[in-house]
N, C-alpha and C positions, 0 to 999 in steps of 0.2 A: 504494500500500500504506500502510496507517494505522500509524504508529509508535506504541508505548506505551512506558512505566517498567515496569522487570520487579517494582520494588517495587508490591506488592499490599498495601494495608489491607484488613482487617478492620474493622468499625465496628458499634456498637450506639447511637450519636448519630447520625451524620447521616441517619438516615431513623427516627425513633423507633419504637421497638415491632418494629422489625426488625434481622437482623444483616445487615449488607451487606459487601459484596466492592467497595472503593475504587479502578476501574483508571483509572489517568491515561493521558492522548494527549500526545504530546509533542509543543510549538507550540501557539502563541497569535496572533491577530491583534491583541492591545492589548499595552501597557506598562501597567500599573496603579502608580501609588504604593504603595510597598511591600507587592505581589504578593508572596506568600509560595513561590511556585512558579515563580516568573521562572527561578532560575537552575537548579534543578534540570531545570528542563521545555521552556524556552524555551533559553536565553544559554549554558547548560554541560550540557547535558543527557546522563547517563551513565546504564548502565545501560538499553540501550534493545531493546527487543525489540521482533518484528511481530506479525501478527496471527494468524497457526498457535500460537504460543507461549499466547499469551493464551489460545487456544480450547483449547487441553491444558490450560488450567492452568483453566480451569472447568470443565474433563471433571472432572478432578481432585480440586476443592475447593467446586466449585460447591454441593455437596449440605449443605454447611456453614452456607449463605447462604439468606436468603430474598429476598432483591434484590442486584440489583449497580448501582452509579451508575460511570456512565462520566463522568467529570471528564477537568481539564486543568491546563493551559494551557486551550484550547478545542477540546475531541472536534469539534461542528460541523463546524471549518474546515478538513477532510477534501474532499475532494469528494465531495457527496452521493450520487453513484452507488456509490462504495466502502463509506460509512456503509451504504447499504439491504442489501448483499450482506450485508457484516461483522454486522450486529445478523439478518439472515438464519440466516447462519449460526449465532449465540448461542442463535436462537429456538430450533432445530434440538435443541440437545442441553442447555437452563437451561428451566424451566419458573416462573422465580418473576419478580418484579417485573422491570425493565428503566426506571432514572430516567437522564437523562441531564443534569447539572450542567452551563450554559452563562451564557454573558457577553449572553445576546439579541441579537447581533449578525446573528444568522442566522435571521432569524424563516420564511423561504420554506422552508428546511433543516426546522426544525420541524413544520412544516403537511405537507410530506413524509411524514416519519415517523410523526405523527401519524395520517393517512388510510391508510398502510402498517402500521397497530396494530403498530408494530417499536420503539414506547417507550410505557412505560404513566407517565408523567410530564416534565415538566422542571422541573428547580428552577435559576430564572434569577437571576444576581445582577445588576443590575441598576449598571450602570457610571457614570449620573449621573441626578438625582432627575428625576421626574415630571415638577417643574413647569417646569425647563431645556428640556421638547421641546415643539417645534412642533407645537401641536395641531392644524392643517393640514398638515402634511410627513405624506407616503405611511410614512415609516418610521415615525411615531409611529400612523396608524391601524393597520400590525402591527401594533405591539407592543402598544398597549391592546387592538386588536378582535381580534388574531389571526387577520389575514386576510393 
């Protein structure tokens, strides 16, 4: 079962020209240098609800939104089979965008979802520059070639 923060943002910046619906996953698989979400999401995480919860609460508000971005910690590091139900069942009763904000860590998780039209974006933040990866290592042809 996918844990989230019951606090829900609203947003008119992080996807421009849209209002979105900000629901965090609670759990990360990195530590980041002053990650602004560590302790709320990750280390003290309070306030946390499941995924019936979340799916009332865009019965609910969803109509408000024109996208919703699933953020974190890192949404991905769910096990992928829970991910496809859960953004399933989203498809089911949200008809607007579906971004999902990741660390790229999970580039196979992506390519999933992807092919399963169950995210119409990702905005990846990308954990260390370009030029640090092995343009031979299998994880840097994901993450350039998105394979």
């Amino acid at each position: 079962m996918i844990k989230f923060s019951k606090n829900i943002i609203r947003s008119f910046v992080d996807l421009p020209n849209h209002m979105s619906l900000i629901i965090h996953s609670i759990g990360c698989n990195l530590k980041c240098y002053q990650c602004f979400n560590y302790k709320d999401l990750v280390s003290q995480p309070q306030n946390i609800c499941d995924e019936e919860y979340i799916l009332h609460e865009i019965k609910m508000n969803g109509y408000l939104s024109d996208a919703i971005i699933f953020s974190g910690g890192e949404f991905l590091k769910n096990p992928v089979d829970e991910i496809v139900l859960f953004l399933s069942d989203v498809k089911q009763i949200y008809k607007g965008l579906i971004i999902i904000n990741t660390n790229g860590s999970y580039p196979s998780k992506m390519k999933v979802l992807n092919e399963k039209n169950l995210a119409d974006g990702f905005h990846t933040d990308m954990k260390l520059p370009y030029y640090a990866i092995d343009k031979n290592s299998s994880l840097s042809t994901e993450l350039v070639l998105g394979i």
